[in-house]
C-alpha positions as CSV (number, residue, x, y, z in Angstrom):
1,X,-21.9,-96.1,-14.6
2,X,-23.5,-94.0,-16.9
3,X,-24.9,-95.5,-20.1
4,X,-22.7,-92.4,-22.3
5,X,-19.8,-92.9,-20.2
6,X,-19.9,-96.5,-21.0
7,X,-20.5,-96.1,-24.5
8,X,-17.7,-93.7,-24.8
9,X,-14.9,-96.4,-22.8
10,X,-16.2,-99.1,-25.3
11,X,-14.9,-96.7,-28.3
12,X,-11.3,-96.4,-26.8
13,X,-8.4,-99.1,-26.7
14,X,-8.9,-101.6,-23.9
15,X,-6.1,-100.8,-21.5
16,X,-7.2,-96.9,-22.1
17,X,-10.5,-97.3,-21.6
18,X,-10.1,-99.8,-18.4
19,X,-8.3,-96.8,-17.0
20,X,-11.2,-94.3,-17.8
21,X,-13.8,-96.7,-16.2
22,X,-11.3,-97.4,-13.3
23,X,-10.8,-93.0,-12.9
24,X,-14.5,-92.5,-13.0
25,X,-15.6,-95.1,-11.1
26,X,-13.4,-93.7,-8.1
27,X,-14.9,-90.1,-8.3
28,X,-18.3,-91.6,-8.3
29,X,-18.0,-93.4,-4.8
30,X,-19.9,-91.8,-1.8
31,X,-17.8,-90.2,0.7
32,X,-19.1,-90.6,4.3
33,X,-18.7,-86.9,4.8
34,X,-19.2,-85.1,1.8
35,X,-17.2,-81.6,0.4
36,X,-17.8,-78.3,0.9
37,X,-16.9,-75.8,-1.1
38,X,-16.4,-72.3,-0.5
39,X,-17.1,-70.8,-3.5
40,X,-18.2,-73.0,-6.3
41,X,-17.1,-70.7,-8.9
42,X,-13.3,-70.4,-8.6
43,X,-10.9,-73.3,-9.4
44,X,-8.6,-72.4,-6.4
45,X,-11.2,-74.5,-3.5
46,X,-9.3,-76.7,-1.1
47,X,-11.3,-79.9,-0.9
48,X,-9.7,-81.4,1.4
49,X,-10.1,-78.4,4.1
50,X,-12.8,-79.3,6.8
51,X,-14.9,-76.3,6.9
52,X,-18.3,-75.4,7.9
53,X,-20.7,-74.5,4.7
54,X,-21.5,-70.7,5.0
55,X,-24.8,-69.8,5.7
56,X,-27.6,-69.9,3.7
57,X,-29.9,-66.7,2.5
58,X,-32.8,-67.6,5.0
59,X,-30.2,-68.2,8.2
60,X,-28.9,-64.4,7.5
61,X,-32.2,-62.9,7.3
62,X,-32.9,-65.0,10.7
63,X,-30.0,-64.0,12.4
64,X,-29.8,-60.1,11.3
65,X,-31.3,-57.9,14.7
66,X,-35.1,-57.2,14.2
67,X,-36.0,-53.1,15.2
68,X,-36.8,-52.6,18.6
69,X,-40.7,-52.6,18.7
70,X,-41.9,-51.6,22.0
71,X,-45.5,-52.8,20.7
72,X,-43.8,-56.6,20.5
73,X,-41.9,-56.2,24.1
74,X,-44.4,-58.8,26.6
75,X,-45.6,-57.7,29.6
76,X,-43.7,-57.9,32.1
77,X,-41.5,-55.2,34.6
78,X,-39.3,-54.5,31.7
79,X,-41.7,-53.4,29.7
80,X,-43.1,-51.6,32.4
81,X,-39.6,-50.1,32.9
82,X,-39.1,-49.2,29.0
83,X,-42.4,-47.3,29.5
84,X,-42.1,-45.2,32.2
85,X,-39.1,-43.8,30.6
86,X,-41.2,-41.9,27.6
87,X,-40.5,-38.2,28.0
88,X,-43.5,-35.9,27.3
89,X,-43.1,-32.7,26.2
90,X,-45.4,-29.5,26.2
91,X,-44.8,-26.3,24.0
92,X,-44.2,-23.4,26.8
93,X,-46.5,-20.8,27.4
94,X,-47.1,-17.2,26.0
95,X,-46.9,-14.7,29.1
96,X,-46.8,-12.2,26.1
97,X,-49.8,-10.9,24.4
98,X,-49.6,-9.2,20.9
99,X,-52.1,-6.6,20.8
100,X,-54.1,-6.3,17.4
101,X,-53.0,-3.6,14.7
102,X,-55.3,-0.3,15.1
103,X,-57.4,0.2,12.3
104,X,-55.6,3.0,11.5
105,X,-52.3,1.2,10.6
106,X,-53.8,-1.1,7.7
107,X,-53.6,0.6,4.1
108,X,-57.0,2.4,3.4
109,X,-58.3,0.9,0.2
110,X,-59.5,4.0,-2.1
111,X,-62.3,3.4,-4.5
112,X,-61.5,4.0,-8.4
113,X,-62.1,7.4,-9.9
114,X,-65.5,8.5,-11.9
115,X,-65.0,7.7,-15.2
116,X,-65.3,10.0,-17.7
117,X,-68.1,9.7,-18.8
118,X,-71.5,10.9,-17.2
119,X,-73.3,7.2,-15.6
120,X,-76.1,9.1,-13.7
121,X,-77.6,10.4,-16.6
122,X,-79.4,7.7,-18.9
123,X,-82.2,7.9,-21.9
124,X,-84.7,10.0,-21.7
125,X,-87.5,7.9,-22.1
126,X,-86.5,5.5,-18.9
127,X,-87.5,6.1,-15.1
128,X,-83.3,7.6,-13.9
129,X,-82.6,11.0,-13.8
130,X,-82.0,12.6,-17.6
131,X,-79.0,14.3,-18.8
132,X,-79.2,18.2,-18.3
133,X,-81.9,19.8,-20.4
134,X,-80.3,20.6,-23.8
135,X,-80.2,24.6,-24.5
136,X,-77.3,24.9,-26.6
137,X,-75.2,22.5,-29.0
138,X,-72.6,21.8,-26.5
139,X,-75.1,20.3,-24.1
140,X,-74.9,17.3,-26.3
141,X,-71.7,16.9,-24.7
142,X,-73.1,15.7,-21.5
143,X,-75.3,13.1,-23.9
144,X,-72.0,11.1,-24.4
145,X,-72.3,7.5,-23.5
146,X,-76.3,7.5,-22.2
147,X,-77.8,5.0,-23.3
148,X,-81.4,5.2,-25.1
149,X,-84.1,2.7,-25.9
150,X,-85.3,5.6,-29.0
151,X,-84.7,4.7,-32.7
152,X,-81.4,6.0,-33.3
153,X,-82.4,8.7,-36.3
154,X,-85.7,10.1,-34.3
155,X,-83.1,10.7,-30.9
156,X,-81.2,13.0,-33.2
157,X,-84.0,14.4,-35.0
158,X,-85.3,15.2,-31.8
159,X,-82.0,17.0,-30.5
160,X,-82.0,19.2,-33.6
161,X,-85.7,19.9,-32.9
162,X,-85.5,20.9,-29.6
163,X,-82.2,23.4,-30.4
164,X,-84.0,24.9,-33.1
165,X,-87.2,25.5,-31.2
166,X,-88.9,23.6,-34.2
167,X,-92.4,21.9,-33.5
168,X,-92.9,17.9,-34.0
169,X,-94.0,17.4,-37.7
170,X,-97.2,15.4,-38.2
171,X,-96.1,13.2,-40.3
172,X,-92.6,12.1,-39.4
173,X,-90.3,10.2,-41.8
174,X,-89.9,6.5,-40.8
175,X,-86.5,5.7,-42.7
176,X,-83.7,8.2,-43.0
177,X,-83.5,7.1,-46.6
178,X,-87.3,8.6,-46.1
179,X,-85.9,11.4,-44.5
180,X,-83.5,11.8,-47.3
181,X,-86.1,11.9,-50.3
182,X,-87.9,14.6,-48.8
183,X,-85.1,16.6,-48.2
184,X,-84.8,16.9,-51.8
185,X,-87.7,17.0,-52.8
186,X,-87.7,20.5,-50.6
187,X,-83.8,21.1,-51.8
188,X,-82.6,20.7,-48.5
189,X,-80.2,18.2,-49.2
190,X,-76.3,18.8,-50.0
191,X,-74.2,16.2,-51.5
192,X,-70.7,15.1,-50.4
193,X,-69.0,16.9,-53.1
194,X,-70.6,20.5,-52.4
195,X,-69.7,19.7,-48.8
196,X,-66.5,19.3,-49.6
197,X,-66.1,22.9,-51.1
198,X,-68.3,24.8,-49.1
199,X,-67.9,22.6,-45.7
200,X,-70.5,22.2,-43.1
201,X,-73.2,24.3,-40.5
202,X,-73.6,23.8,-37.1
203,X,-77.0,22.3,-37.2
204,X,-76.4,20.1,-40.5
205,X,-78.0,16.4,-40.4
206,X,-75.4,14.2,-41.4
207,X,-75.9,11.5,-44.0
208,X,-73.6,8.2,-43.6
209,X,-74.1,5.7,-46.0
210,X,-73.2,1.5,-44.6
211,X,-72.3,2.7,-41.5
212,X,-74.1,0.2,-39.4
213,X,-76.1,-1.4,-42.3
214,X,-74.8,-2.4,-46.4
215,X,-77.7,0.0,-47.3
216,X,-77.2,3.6,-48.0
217,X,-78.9,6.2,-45.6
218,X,-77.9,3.9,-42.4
219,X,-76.9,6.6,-40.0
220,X,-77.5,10.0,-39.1
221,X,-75.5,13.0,-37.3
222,X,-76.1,16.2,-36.0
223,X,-73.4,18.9,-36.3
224,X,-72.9,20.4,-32.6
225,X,-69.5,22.6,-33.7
226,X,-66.7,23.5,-35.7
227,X,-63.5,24.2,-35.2
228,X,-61.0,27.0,-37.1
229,X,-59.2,23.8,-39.0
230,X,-62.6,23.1,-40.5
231,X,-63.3,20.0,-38.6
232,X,-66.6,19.3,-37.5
233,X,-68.2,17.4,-34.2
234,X,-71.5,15.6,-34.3
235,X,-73.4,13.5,-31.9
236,X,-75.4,10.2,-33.3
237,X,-76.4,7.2,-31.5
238,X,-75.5,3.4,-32.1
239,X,-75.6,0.6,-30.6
240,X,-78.3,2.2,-28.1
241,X,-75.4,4.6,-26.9
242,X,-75.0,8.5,-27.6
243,X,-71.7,8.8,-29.3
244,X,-69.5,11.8,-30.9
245,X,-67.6,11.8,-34.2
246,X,-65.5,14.2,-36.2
247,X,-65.5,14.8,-39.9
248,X,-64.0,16.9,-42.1
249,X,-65.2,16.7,-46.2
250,X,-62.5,17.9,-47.3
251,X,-60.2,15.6,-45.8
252,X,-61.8,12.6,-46.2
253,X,-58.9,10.2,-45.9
254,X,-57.1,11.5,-43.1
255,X,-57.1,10.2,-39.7
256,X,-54.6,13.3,-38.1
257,X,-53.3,15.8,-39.3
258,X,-49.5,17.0,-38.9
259,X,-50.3,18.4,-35.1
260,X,-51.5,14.5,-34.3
261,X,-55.2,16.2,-33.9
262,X,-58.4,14.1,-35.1
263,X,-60.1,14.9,-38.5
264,X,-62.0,11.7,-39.2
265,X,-63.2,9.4,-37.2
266,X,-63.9,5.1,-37.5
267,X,-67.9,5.0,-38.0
268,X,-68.5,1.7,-38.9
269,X,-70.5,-0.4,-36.1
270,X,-70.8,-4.1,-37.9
271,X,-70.4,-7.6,-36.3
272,X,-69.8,-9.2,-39.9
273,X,-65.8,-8.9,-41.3
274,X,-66.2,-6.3,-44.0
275,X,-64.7,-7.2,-47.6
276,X,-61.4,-5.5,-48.9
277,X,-61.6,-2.1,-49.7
278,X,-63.9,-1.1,-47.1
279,X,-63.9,2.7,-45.9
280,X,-64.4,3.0,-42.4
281,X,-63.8,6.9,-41.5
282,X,-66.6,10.0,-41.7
283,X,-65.0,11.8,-44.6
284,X,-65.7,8.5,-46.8
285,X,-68.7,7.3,-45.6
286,X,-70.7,10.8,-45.9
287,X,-73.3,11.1,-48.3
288,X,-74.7,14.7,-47.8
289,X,-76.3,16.7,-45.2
290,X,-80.0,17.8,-44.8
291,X,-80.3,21.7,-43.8
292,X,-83.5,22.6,-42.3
């Protein structure tokens, strides 16, 4: 018996406690056959039925059907039976040829239009073929987007130059600011505000001060036209490219005017961000014009 079992049957009255020892003793004797239960966890088990245990976890895995594995089946003529029976198949044969699409069917791929701008001519100074030789202001239309290896002030000095049918100085400015001081000195030089009131001439040099640089005298222009709203077109180079601008003096301010045509034009060519309160278009940047 038990030693706690013991220890509790000493605690109760004798004839009780003969009766617990005489209870427990019983259920502690060894049965030759022993019990089976059904299911352990409900109360409602017959122990006195004779029944066979159920099977254990491993017995079920043994006696579930393993998948046929032909790999597994030995040697023998069922195998050789199981075998011969494999069906092969074949994909059936084309007795139809598809003759190739004629060139003529596929979509003809067309190359993108010319752009607008004139690519064949380049800078005069390089070994291509050179823009159209310049007679007239309007030629400096074709000039438009060649690019030139020339200072950018000496390619338009030369244009005006070569439409005036003016000879090479000898001793040729090498800054417009340069340019600008002898112009006055010879009182060939208009400021912005006389501009304004008496507007420009087709031939005018064009003064823009901190167009490309902070520095005044930065850029210059030369006047190829003007129309009857007194807006003017100029060619000037930057960036190494020929390029054409309107101004208008008078208007300095305005972009359009009420017909959505151009009057000034954006001038500035910078990398750096320019502070607040920069002006960017023709009319404001102008400083004068040089008339030779």
């Amino acid at each position: 018996m038990p030693p706690r079992v013991a220890s509790f049957a000493s605690r109760m009255p004798l004839g009780v406690g003969l009766a617990v020892i005489v209870q427990l003793s019983a259920g502690c004797v060894r049965r030759a056959e022993p019990y089976f239960f059904a299911n352990p966890m409900l109360a409602q088990a017959d122990l006195n039925q004779d029944t066979e245990p159920p099977p254990s976890h491993g017995e079920r895995a043994a006696a579930k059907p393993q998948p046929r594995n032909e790999a597994n089946v030995p040697p023998g003529p069922t195998a050789t039976a199981r075998v011969a029976t494999v069906r092969q198949v074949r994909a059936p044969e084309i007795r139809e040829v598809i003759a190739p699409r004629a060139v003529t069917d596929l979509a003809v791929v067309t190359p993108l239009p010319a752009p607008h701008r004139n690519t064949e001519a380049t800078a005069p100074n390089s070994n291509a073929a050179a823009p159209s030789p310049l007679r007239t202001y309007e030629g400096l239309r074709t000039w438009v987007g060649v690019r030139t290896k020339e200072v950018p002030f000496v390619q338009v000095l030369m244009w005006h130059r070569t439409l005036q049918d003016r000879q090479v100085a000898a001793a040729q400015p090498a800054t417009i600011a340069a340019l600008v001081e002898q112009a006055q000195t010879n009182r060939a030089f208009v400021p912005a505000a006389e501009l304004a009131l008496t507007g420009l001439r087709v031939g005018d040099l064009l003064v823009f001060d901190r167009a490309i640089d902070d520095a005044p005298a930065s850029l210059l222009g030369l006047v190829a036209s003007i129309d009857a709203r007194g807006v003017s077109e100029f060619f000037y180079v930057a960036g190494g490219v020929v390029r054409r601008g309107f101004i208008d003096p008078a208007r300095p301010a305005l972009v359009r005017d009420a017909d959505r045509r151009v009057v000034n034009t954006f001038l500035r060519h910078k990398q750096n961000q320019p502070p607040a309160g920069t002006h960017f278009l023709t009319g404001e940047l102008i400083a004068g014009a040089i008339r030779i």
